[in-house]
C-alpha positions as CSV (number, residue, x, y, z in Angstrom):
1,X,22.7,1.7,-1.5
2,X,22.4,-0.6,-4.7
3,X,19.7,0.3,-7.3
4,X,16.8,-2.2,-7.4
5,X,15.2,-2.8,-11.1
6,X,12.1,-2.1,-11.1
7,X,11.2,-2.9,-14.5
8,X,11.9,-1.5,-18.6
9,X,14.7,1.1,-17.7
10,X,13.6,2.1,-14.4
11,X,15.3,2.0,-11.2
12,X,13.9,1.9,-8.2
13,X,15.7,3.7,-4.9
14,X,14.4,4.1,-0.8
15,X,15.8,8.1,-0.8
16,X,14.3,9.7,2.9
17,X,13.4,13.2,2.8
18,X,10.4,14.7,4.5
19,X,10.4,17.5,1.0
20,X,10.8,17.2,-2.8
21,X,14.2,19.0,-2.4
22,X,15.6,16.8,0.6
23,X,14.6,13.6,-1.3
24,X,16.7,14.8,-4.3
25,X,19.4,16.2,-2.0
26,X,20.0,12.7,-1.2
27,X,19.4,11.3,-4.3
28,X,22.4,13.5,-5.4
29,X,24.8,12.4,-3.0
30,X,24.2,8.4,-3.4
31,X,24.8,9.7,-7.2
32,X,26.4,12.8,-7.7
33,X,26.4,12.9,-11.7
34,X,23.0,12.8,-11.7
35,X,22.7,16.3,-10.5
36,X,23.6,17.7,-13.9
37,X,21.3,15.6,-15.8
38,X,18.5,16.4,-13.8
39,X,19.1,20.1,-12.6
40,X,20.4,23.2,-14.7
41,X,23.2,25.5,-13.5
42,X,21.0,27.3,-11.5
43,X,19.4,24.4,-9.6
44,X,15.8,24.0,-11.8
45,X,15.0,21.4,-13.3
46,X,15.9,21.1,-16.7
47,X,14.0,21.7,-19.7
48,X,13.6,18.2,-21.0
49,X,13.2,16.6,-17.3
50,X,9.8,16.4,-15.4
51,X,9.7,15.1,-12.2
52,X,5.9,13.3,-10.7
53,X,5.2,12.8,-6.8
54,X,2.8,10.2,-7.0
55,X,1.8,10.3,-10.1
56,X,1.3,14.5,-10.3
57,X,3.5,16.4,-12.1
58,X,5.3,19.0,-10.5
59,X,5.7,22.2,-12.0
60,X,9.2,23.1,-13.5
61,X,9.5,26.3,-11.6
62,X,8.8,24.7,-7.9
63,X,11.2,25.2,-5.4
64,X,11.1,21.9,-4.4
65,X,9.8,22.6,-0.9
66,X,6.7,19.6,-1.4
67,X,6.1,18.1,1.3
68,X,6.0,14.2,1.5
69,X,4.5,11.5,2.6
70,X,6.4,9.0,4.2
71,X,5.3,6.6,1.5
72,X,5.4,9.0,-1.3
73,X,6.8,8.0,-5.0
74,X,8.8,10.5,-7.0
75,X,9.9,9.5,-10.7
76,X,12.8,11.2,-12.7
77,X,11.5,11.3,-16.1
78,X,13.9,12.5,-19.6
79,X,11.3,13.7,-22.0
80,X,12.0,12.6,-26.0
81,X,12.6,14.9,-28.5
82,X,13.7,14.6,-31.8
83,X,12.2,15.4,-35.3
């Protein structure tokens, strides 16, 4: 599967899953280093990532069991820091 730009930066991807979890499941295996970059060590989402399912944020401590629609949009977003 090749990644379609979608505009400034952002790629868009057609990832099935019927939950937030099995969508990023599959994200992971198209890419597997995106894993680390997105999840910690213990599978949560890292500090500095949020994730929104159609334009709603989804808490950092979910489980990632969200249902979907079939239609649903899920963006991976790295938050800035700096100082």
């Amino acid at each position: 599967m090749s990644p379609a730009p979608a505009g400034d930066g952002e790629v868009a991807l057609q990832v099935p899953g019927d939950s937030v979890g099995a969508v990023l499941d599959g994200l992971f295996r198209i890419h597997p280093g995106l894993r680390g970059y997105v999840l910690d060590e213990r599978g949560a989402l890292r500090r500095h990532v949020a994730l929104f399912v159609d334009g709603d944020a989804l808490q950092p401590k979910s489980n990632f069991a969200l249902a979907l629609r079939a239609d649903a949009e899920i963006y991976v977003m790295q938050a800035l820091s700096g100082g």
